[in-house]
C-alpha positions as CSV (number, residue, x, y, z in Angstrom):
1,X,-118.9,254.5,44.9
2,X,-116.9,251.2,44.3
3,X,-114.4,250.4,47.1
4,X,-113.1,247.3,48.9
5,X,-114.3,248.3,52.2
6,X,-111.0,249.9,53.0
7,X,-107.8,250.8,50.3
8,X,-108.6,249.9,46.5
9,X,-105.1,251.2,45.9
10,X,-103.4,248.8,48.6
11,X,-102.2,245.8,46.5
12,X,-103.3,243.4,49.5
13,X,-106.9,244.7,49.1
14,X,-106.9,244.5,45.9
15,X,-104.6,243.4,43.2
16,X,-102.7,245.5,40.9
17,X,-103.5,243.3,38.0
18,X,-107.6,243.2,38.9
19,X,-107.9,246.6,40.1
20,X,-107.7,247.8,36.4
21,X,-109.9,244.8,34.9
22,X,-112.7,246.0,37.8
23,X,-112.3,249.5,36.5
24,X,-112.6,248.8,32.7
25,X,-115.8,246.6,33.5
26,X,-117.5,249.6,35.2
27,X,-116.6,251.8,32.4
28,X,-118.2,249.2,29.9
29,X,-121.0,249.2,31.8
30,X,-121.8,252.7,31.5
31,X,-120.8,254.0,35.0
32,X,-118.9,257.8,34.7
33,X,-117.7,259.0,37.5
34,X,-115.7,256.8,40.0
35,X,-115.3,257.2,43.4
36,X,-113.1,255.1,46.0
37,X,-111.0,255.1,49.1
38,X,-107.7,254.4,50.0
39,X,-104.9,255.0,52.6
40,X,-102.4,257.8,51.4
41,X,-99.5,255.3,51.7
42,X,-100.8,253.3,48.8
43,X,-101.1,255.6,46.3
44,X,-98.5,255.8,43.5
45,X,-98.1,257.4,40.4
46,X,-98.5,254.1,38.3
47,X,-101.5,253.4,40.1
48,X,-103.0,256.4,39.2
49,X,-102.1,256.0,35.5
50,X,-103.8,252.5,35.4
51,X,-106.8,253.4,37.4
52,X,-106.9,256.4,34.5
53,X,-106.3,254.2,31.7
54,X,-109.1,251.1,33.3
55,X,-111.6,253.5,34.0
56,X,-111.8,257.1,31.1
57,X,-113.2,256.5,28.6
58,X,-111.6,259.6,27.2
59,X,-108.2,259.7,25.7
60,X,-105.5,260.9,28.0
61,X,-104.8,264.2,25.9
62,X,-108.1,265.8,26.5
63,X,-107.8,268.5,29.2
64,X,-109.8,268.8,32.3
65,X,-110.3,266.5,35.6
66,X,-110.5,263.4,34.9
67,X,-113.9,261.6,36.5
68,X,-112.5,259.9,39.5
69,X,-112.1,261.3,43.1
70,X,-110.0,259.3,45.9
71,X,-111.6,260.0,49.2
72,X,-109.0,259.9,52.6
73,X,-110.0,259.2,56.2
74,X,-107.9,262.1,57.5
75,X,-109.8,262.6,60.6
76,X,-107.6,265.2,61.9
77,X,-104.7,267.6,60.4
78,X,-102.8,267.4,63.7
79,X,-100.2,264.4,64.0
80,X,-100.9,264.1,68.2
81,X,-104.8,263.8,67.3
82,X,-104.0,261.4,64.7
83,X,-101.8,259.5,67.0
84,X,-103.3,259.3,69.9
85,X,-107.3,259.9,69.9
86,X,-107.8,258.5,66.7
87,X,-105.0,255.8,66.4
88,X,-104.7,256.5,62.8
89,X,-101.0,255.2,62.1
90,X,-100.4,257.8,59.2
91,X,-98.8,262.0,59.8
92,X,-99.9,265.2,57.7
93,X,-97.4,264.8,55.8
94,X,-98.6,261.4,53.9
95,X,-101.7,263.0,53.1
96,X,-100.2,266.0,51.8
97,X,-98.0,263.8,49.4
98,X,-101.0,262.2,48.3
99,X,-102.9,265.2,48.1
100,X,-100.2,266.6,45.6
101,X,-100.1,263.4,43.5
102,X,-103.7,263.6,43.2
103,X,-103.8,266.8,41.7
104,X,-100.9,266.2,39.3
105,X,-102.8,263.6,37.7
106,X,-105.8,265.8,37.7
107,X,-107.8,263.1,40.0
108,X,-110.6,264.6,42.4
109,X,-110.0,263.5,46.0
110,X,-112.1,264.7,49.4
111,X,-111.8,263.7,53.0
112,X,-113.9,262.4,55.9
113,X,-113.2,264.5,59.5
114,X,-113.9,262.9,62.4
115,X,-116.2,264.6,65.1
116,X,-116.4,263.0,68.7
117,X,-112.8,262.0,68.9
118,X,-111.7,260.8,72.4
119,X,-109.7,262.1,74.9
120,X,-110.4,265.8,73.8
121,X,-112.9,268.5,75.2
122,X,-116.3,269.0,72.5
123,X,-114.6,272.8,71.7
124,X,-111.1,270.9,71.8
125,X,-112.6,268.5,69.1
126,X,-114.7,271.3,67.4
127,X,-112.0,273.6,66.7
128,X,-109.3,270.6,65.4
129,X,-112.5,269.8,62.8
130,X,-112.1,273.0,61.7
131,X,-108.9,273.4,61.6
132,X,-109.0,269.7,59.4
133,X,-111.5,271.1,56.8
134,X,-109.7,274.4,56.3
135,X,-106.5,272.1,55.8
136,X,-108.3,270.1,53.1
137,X,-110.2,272.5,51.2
138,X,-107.0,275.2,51.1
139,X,-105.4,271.6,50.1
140,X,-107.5,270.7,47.1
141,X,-110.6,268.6,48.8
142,X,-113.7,268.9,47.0
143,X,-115.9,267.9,49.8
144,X,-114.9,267.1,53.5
145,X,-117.6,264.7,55.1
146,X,-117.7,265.4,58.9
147,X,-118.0,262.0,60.3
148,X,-119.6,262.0,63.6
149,X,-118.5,259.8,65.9
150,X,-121.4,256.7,66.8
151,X,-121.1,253.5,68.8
152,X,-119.6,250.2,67.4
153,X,-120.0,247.4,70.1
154,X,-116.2,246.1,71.8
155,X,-114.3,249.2,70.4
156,X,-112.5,251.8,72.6
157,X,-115.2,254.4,72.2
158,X,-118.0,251.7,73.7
159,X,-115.4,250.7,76.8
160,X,-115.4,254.6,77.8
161,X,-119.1,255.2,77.2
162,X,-120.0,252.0,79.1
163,X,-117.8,253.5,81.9
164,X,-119.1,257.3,82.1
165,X,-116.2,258.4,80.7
166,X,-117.2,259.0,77.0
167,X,-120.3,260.6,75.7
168,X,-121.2,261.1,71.8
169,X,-121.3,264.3,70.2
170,X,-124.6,265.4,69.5
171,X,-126.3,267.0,66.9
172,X,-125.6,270.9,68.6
173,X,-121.7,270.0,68.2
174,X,-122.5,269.5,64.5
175,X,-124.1,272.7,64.3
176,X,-121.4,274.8,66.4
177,X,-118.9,273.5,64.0
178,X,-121.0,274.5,61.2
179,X,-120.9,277.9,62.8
180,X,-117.3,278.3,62.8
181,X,-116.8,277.7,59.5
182,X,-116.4,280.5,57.0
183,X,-119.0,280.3,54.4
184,X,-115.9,279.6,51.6
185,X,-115.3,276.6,54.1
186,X,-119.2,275.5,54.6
187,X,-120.1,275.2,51.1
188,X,-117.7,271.9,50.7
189,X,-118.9,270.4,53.9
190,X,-121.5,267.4,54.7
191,X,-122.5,265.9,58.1
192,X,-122.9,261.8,58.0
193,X,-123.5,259.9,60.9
194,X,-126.0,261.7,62.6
């Protein structure tokens, strides 16, 4: 996993013209499979052809995925979750672009679900994770990682728990989401965070 602690693609994170020097230097040192994040609104075709041509060793002809994935902080398919419990600053729609990108240039990608978003019910949040990992997988996600929800000092989640009016999920919400999933669903699922 090699990432800039938030968007290798976005050109203030990391520059167009190093991004593809740092790639070629992992490949030379023996590393095959690549796996980063980024925003959707930074990917581009061009970016994806030089992270391609910096990182495969292969020539571009051969056929088959090539050995990077992109994972996405979707945290929820539905815009007004996205909006306004999670504060994300991005709609469906971006991901899906990037999701379709992605899969013309034969790139792997996955996604990380939030579970304990604020200012929703536990089966309100359950049922939009859900709802999020059938989105990705029926989207082309490899693996969604459920992200539950834990406590970061001065954020918005620590003022409402400080307050009474915020609890984290626990380990049983984990587990009922689990349970609603389809097993065609479950199989591409992992829990972090717990």
């Amino acid at each position: 996993v090699f990432t800039s602690n938030g968007s290798f693609l976005d050109h203030a994170e990391v520059s167009d013209e190093i991004r593809p020097v740092l790639l070629r230097m992992l490949r030379e040192a023996g590393f095959r499979f690549l796996v980063t994040e980024t925003r959707p609104e930074f990917i581009t075709p061009s970016r994806l052809d030089a992270m391609i041509e910096g990182f495969v060793p292969t020539p571009r002809s051969v056929e088959g995925r090539y050995p990077i994935s992109i994972s996405f902080g979707l945290e929820s398919s539905n815009d007004v979750v996205q909006q306004y419990c999670v504060n994300k600053g991005r709609r469906l729609k971006d991901y899906l672009i990037a999701f379709d990108m992605l899969r013309r240039k034969n790139l792997h990608y996955d996604c990380y679900v939030l579970l304990g978003k604020l200012f929703m019910t536990a089966r309100e949040d359950v049922e939009d994770a859900i709802a999020t990992i059938k989105l990705a997988v029926d989207n082309g996600a490899e693996y969604v990682f459920v992200m539950v929800t834990n406590m970061v000092s001065y954020s918005l989640t620590s003022y409402l728990h400080e307050r009474g009016r915020y609890n984290l999920p626990s380990l049983w919400r984990a587990v009922e989401l689990l349970e609603g999933l389809p097993q065609e669903y479950r199989r591409a699922v992992q829990i972090k965070g717990i």
